[in-house]
C-alpha positions in Angstrom: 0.0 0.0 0.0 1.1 3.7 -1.0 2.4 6.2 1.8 0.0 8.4 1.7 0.4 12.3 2.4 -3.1 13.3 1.4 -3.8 14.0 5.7 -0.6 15.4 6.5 0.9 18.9 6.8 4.0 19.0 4.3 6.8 20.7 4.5 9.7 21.2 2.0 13.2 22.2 3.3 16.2 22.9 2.1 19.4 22.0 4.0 20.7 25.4 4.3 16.7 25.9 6.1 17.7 22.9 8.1 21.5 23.4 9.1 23.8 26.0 8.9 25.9 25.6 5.7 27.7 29.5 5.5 30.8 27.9 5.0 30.0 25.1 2.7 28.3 27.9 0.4 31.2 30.1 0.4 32.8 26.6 -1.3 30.4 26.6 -3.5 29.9 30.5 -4.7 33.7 30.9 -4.9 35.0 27.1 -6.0 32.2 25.8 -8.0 30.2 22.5 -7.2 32.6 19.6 -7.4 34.6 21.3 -4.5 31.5 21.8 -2.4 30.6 18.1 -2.8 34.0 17.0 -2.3 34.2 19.3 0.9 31.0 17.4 1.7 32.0 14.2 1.2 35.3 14.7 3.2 33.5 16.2 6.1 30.7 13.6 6.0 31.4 12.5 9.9 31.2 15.6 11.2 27.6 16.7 12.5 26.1 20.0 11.0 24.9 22.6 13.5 21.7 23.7 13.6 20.2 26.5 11.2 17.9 28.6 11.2 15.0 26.6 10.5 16.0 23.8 12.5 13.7 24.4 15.8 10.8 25.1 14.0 11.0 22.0 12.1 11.9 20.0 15.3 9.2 21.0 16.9 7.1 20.2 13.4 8.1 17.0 13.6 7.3 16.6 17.5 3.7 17.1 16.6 3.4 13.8 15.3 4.8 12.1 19.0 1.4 13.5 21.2 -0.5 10.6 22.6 -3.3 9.1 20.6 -2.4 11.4 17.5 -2.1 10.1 14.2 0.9 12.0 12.7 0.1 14.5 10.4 3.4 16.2 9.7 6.0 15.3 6.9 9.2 16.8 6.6 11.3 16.3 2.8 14.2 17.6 2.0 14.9 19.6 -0.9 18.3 19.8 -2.2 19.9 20.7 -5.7 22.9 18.6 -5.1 23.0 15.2 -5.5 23.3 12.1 -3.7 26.3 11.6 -2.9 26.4 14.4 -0.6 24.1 13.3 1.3 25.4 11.0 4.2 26.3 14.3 6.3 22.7 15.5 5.9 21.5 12.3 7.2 24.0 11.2 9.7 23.1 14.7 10.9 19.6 14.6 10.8 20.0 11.3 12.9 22.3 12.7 15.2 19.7 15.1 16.3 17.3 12.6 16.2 14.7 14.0 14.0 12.5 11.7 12.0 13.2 12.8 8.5 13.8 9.8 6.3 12.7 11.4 2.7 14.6 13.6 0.6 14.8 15.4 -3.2 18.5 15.2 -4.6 17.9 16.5 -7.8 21.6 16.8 -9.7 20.5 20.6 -10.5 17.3 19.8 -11.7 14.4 22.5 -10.8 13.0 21.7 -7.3 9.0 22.9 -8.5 8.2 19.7 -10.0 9.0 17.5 -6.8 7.1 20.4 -4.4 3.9 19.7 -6.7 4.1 16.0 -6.6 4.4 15.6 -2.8 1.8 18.5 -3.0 4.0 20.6 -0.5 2.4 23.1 1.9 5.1 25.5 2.4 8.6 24.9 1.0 11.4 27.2 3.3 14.8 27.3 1.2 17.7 29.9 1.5 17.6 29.7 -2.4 16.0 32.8 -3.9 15.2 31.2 -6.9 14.1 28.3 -5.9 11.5 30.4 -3.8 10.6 31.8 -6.5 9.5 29.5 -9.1 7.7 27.7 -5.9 5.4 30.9 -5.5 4.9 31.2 -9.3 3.7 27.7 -9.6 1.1 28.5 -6.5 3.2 26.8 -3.7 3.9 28.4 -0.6 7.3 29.4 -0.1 9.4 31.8 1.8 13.4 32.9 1.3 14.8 32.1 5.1 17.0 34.9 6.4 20.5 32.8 7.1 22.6 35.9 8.8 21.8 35.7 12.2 24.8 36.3 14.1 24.8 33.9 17.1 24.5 30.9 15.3 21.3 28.7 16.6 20.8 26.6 19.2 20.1 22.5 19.1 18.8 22.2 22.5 16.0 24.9 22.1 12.5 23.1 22.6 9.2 24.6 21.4 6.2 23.6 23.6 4.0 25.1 21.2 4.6 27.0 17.7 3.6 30.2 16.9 3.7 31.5 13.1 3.4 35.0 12.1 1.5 36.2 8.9 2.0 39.4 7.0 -1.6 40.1 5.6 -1.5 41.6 1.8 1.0 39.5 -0.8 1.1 36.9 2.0 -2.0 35.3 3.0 -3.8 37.9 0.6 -3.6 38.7 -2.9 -1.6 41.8 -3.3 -4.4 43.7 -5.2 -4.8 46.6 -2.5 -1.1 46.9 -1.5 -1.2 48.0 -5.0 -3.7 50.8 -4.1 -1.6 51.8 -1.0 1.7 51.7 -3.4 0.2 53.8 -6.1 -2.4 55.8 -4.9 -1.2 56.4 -1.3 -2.9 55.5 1.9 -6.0 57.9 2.0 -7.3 55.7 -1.4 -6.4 52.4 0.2 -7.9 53.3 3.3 -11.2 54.3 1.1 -11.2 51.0 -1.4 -11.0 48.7 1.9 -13.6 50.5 4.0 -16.1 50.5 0.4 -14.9 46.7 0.0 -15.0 45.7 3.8 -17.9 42.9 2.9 -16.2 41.2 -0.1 -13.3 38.9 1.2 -9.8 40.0 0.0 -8.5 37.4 -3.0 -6.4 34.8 -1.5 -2.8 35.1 -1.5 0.4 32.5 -1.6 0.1 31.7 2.1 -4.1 31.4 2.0 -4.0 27.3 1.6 -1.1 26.7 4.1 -3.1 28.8 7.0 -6.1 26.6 6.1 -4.3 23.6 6.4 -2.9 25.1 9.6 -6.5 25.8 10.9 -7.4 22.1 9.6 -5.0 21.1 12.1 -5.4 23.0 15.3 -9.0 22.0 15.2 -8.0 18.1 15.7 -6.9 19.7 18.9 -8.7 21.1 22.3 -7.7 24.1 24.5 -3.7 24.3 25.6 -3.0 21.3 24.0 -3.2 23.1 20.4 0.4 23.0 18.8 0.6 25.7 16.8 -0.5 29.3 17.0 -1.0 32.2 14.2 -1.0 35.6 14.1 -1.3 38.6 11.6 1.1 41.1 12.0 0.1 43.8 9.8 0.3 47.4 8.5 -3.1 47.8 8.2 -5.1 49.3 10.8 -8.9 50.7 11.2 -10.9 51.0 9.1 -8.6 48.9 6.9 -8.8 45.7 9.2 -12.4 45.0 9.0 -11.7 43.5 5.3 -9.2 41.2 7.2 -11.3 40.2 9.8 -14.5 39.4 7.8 -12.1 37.7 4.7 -10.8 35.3 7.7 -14.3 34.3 9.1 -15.5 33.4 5.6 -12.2 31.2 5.1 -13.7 29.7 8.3 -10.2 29.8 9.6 -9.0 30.5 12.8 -6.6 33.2 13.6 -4.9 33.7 17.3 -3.8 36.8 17.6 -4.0 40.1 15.4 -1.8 43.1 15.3 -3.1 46.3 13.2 0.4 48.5 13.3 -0.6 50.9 11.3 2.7 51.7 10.0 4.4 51.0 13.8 7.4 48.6 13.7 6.9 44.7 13.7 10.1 43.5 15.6 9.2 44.2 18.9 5.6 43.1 18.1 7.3 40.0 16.8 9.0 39.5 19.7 6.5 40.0 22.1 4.4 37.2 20.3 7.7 34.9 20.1 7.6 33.8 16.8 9.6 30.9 15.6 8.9 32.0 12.1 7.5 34.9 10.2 6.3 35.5 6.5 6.3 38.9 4.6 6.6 40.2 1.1 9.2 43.2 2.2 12.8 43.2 2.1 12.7 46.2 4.8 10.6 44.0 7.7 11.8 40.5 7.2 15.8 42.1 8.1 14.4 44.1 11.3 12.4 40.6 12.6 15.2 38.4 11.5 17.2 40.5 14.5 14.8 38.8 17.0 12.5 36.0 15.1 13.2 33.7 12.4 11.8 35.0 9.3 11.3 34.5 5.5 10.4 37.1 2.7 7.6 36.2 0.1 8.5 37.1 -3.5 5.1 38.3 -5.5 4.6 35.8 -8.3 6.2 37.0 -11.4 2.7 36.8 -13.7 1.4 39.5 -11.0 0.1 42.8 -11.9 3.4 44.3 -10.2 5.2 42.2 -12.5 2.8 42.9 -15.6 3.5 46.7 -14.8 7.2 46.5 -14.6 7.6 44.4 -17.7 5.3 47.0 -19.8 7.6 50.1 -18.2 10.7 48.4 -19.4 9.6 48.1 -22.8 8.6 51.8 -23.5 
């Protein structure tokens, strides 16, 4: 009989989301790829220290350990390289004792096909690219931040997660963060309080917070293992679109933050995310001082796209 991941949260990461590689990829961007994997294949018995990604995904994976819980989480790794660079992932991988056992070596090949076929609910990879053919093709994907400073720690444990949403060009079409770009905020403010009945389009993230929701309602109470938030520029009269958009996805949010333009770091931190999503260059750097976090590239047949593409032709 098939495995079947048809009930399970799936998530797609790549090892640089998993461990902390810095050095190998200096090998690679300055040597080339047949010094990386011989680095790798020299260095195979040595363990890999944690990433940035690493106690998010531990903690993923511990979902699937509760008591009388089927498990409903699958972790695959992604990886351009090929096999034969793969004993130090594993050996690491068993080292910290994470139940991981499937994996993508794809000799260079594009990643995107692979993500479709093990229908992959969010894909986390340090590759911009990568990330960005995911979200074209509808995936869920985020570029992970890899420069925190301190290096990560392996003994960390996460009792229960909590994920952070930007709202527009994350869990929302980015349709009125055009407004606000082009037209300022006293139109945007306008469209959303004329629109606040007609639920916002649904953006890259929309099917992985459902599938989120679909989870944390097998659960009762405390024992819930993951929490969400919105952590977003918007504020009233803006947020009623968000609010009514949410309760006719039927899905449950946690917490909400309306900034309205005030800074999300110390937000972030106060809500102690272990990972959070946004389309801006500007706030994934300031959370990445404090949370984990991963910028959301706009799909590249958007309108912002479509606009840039006519301007550079004329």
């Amino acid at each position: 009989m098939a495995y079947d991941l048809n009930n399970r949260l799936v998530i797609g990461v790549s090892t640089r989301t998993l461990f902390d590689l810095t050095f190998e990829n200096s090998i690679f961007e300055e040597q080339g790829l047949e010094a990386y994997r011989r680095y790798q294949i020299e260095h195979e018995e040595e363990i890999l220290k944690p990433g940035p990604g690493f106690a998010l995904v531990r903690a993923l994976l511990a979902i699937n350990d509760r008591p009388g819980q089927q498990e409903r989480v699958e972790v695959i790794i992604m990886s351009h390289n090929n096999a034969d660079t793969s004993v130090r992932f594993f050996r690491s991988i068993a080292y910290y004792g994470m139940n991981i056992t499937r994996a993508v070596f794809s000799g260079g090949s594009p990643l995107t096909p692979y993500l479709s076929a093990f229908g992959t609910d969010l894909f986390l990879s340090a590759n911009e690219e990568d990330v960005q053919q995911a979200v074209d093709s509808g995936i869920a994907a985020g570029i992970i931040r890899t420069d925190k400073r301190t290096g990560y720690d392996a003994n960390v444990r996460i009792d229960q997660i909590r994920i952070a949403f930007d709202a527009d060009a994350v869990l929302f079409s980015d349709e009125s963060e055009e407004i606000f770009q082009k037209e300022g905020l006293r139109v945007f403010e306008e469209n959303e309080k004329s629109n606040a009945k007609n639920p916002l389009k649904e953006g890259p993230f929309a099917n992985f917070l459902k599938a989120i929701a679909a989870l944390q309602r097998e659960f009762s109470g405390s024992e819930v293992p993951i929490r969400t938030a919105i952590v977003t520029s918007r504020c009233a009269p803006a947020h009623e679109r968000v609010v009514r958009t949410l309760r006719a996805w039927d899905v449950r949010i946690d917490e909400s933050f309306f900034l309205g333009g005030v800074s999300k770091r110390d937000i972030l931190a106060a809500f102690g995310a272990h990972i959070f999503f946004d389309d801006q260059e500007i706030h994934t750097g300031r959370a990445a001082e404090v949370v984990p976090a991963a910028r959301v590239p706009y799909r590249r047949n958007s309108s912002k796209d479509a606009d840039s593409n006519a301007a550079a032709k004329t």
